[in-house]
TIROFI-868083 format. One line per field, with one value per residue (C-alpha): residue number from 1; x, y, z. Coordinates in steps of 0.001 Angstrom, whole numbers, plus 500000, padded with zeros to 6 digits. Each point is the difference from the previous one (the first is absolute). Example, Ala and Ser with C-alpha at 12.3 -4.5 7.8 and 13.67 -1.06 7.14 Angstrom:
2
num: [1;2]
px: [512300;501370]
py: [495500;503440]
pz: [507800;499340]
***
This chain:
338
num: [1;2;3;4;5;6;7;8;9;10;11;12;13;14;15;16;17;18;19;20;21;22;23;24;25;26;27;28;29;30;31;32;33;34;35;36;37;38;39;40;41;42;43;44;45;46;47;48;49;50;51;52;53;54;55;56;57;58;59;60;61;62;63;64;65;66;67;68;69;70;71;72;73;74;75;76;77;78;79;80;81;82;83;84;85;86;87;88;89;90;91;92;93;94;95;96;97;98;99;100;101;102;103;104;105;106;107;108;109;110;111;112;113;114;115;116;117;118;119;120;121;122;123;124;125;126;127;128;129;130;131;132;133;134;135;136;137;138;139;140;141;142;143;144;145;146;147;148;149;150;151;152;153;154;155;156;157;158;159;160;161;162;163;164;165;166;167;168;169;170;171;172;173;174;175;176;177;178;179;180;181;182;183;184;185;186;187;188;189;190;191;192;193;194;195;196;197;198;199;200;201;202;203;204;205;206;207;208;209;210;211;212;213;214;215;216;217;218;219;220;221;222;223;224;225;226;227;228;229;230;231;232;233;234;235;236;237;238;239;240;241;242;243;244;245;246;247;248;249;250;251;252;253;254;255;256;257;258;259;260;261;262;263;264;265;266;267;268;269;270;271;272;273;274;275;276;277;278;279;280;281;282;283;284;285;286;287;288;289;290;291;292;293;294;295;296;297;298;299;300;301;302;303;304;305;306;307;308;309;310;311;312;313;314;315;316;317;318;319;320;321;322;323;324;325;326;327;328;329;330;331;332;333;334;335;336;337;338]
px: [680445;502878;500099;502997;501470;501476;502853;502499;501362;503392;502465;501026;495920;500447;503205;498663;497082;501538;502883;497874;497882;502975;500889;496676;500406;503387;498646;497072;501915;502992;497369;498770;503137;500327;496877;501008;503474;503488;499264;497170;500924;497571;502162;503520;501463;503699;501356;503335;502412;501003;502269;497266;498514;496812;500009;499625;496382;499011;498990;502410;503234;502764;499877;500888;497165;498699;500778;497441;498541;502244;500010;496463;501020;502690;499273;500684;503006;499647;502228;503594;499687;502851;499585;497999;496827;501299;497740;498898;502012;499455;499377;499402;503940;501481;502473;502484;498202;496188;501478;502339;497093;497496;503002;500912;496452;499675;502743;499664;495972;498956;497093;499324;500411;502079;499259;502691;502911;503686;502331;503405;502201;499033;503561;500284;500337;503822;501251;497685;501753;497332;497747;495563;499253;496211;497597;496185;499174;495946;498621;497538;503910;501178;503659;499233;498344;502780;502721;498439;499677;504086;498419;500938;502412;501990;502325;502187;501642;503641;503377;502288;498753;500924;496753;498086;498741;495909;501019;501789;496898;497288;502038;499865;496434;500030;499403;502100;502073;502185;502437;501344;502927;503012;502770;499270;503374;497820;497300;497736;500972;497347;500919;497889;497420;497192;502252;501483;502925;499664;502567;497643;498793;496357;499496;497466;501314;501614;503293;500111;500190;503400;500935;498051;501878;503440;499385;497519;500048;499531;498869;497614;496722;496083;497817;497607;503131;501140;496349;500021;503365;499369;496730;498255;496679;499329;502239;498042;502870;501756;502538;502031;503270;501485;501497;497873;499009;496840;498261;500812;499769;496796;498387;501131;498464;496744;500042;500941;497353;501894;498392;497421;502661;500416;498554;501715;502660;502414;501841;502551;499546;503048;498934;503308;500210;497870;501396;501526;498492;497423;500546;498395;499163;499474;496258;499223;502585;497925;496523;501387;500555;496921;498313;502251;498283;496333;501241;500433;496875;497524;501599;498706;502634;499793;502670;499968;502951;502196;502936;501880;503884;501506;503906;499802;500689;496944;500034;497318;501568;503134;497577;498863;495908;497176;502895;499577;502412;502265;499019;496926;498617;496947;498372;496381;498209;497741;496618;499121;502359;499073]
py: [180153;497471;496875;499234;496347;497753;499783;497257;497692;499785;497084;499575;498510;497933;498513;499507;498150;497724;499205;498965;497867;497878;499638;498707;497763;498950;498948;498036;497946;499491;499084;496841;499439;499606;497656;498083;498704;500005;496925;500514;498739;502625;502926;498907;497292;498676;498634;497424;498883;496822;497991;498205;500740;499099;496654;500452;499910;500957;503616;503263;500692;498104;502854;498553;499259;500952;497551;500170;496440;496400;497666;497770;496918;501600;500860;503829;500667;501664;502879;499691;499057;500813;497808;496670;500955;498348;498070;501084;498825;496091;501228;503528;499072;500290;497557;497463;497109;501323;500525;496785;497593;501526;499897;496588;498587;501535;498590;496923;499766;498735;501786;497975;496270;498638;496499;499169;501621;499805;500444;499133;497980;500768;498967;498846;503146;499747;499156;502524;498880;501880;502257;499405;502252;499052;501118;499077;497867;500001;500305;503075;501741;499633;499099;496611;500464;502583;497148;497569;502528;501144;503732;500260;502714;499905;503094;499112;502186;499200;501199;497546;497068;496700;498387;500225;496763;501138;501879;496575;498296;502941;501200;494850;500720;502798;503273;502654;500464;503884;499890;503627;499482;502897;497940;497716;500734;501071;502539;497605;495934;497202;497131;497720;500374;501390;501468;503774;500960;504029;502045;502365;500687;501030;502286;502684;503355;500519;501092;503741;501577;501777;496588;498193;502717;499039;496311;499257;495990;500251;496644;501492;500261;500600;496257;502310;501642;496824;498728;503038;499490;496132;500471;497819;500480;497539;497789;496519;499561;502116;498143;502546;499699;503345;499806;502452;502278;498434;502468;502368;498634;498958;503409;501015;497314;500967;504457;499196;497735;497019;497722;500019;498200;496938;496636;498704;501434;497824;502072;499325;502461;500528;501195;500420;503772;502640;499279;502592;503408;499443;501555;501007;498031;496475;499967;502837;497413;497088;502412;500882;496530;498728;503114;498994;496435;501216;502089;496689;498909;503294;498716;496855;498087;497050;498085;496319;498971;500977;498228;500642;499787;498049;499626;503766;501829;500193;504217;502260;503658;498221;499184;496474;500133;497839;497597;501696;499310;502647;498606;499247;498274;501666;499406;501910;499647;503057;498985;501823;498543;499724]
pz: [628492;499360;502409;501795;499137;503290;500047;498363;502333;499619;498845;503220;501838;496622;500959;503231;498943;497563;502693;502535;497869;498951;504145;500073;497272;501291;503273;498726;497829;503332;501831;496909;500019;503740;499864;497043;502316;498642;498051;497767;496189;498826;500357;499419;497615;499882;497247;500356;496988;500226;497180;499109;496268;498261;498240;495915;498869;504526;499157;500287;497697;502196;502923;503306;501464;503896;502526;501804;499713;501230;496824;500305;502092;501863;503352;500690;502393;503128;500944;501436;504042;501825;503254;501223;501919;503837;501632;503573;503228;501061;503431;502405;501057;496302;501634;498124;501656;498555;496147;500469;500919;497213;497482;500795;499841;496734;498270;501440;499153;496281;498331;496905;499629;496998;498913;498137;501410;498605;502886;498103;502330;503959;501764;503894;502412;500501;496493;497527;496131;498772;500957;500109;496567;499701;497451;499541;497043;500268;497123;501224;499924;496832;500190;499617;496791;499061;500558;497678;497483;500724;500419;503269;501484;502912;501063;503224;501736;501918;501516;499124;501057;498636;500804;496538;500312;500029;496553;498210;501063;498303;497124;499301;500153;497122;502147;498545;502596;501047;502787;501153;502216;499419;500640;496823;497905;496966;499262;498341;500088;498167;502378;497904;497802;502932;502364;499973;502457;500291;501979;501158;503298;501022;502402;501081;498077;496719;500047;500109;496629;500927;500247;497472;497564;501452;500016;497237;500658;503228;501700;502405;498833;501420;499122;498237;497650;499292;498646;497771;499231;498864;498693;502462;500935;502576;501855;501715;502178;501912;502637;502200;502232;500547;503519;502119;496827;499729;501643;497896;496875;500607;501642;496219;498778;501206;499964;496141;499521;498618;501951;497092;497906;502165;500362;503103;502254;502032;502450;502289;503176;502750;503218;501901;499620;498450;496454;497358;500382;502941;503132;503052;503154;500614;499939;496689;498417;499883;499745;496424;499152;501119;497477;497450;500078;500597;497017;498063;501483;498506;497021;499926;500354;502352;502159;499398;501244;503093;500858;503171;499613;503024;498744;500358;503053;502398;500877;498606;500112;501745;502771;501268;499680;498886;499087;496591;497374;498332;496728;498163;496163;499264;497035;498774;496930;497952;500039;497223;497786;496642]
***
């Protein structure tokens, strides 16, 4: 008697089978995945051109190579920041009077002590020919040294004023010396053999490229655009007057990281309004100035010298308080200097 064969399964329990053994798979490997976190280099690699290509005789046939790597001895830049970190309230009342007195007492308190200070020409209170520029020659600084070698760099910064007697005296003592002012007749003047006359301005954008395309010599230009633009990779000296845009120019100064490229900074700072761009009330005013200055501070750059302008009028915010001054000198230097 014949025996009876099973039945064949069909195509269909196959499909089944085969189906539900890749879900299973699928989930297994979602769930490693899950485990592993979104930033494990073991299961994803990017690769980034840059226009950099592979030195003769370095390995490779002249491809671009990855960028993934700063040049050795080059510190690695951090990414874009878009606003200052803001310190916390001086007080429960977030008043004027709390942010005013911790403001004032900053600016007017030295952190590091300079030995041999040069503080070019300090005039009597009610007749100022020229203005306290001061800059720290110790030795531990390097300016000093970068002087007597006539390596030293000084960019200053200016609307029109006539007082440019801080730059005759730098540019005698050898410092290469760049003033930007934009109401010098001509784009690029060599007053004598260390001084430069620019007619550019700096400010805290570049123009817009609408603009820029419109206007290709425009005189308006970021600090950072005009390095690039010079070729200058460090400047020991940076002395700024810019009329109430200091506080912008230098919240640039330090979201682009440009700081890095400084020695010393010598700032003039006006406190009789807000200044260009800042806005809000009285007391978140002079909160974002003090964080611009703790800013400087993280930094490590260090006030040395404060100097309290007296010929100017006496308002801070066009108010009477503290007897504060609407005009300050205050100079830091980068202790890291090199």
């Amino acid at each position: 008697m014949a025996r009876e064969r099973p039945p064949r399964r069909g195509c269909g329990a196959l499909r089944r089978c085969l189906l539900g053994a890749a879900l299973l798979l699928g989930l297994r490997l979602f769930a490693e995945l899950r485990r592993a976190g979104p930033g494990s280099p073991a299961h994803s690699v990017i690769y980034v051109r840059s226009g950099r290509r592979v030195p003769p005789g370095g390995g490779g046939s002249g491809t671009l190579e990855p960028s993934c790597c700063a040049p050795r001895g080059s510190p690695r830049r951090k990414g874009p920041r878009w606003h200052i970190d803001l310190q916390p309230w001086a007080g429960p009342a977030q008043s004027l009077d709390e942010e005013a007195w911790r403001f004032l007492r900053y600016i007017s308190t030295t952190q590091i002590a300079c030995n041999h200070m040069n503080t070019d020409s300090l005039a009597t209170d009610s007749s100022p020919t020229h203005k306290p520029w001061s800059v720290c020659l110790d030795d531990r600084f390097n300016l000093a040294h970068q002087i007597r070698n006539k390596q030293c760099r000084l960019y200053s910064l200016g609307l029109g004023s006539d007082d440019t007697h801080f730059e005759l005296s730098m540019a005698n003592n050898g410092c290469e010396v760049h003033r930007f002012d934009p109401s010098v007749k001509s784009a690029h003047i060599l007053e004598s053999q260390h001084l430069w006359y620019h007619r550019l301005s700096i400010d805290w954008r570049d123009p817009h490229p609408a603009v820029a395309a419109q206007k290709p010599h425009s005189n308006t230009r970021k600090l950072g655009s005009i390095l690039n633009e010079f070729g200058h990779q460090k400047i020991d000296v940076l002395k700024a007057d810019l009329e109430s845009a200091e506080w912008k120019v230098l919240e640039n100064l330090i979201l682009e990281d440009v700081l890095e490229q400084i020695g010393q900074l010598i700032f003039e700072i006006h406190l009789h309004w807000p200044g260009f761009e800042v806005s809000g009330s009285d007391s978140s005013v002079v909160r974002f100035w003090y964080s611009l200055l703790k800013e400087l501070e993280q930094k490590d750059f260090r006030l040395f010298y404060s100097y309290k302008d007296l010929s100017k009028p006496q308002l801070f915010l066009k108010k009477d308080i503290f007897n504060a001054s609407s005009c300050y000198t205050l100079s830091w230097v980068n202790t890291r200097w090199k």
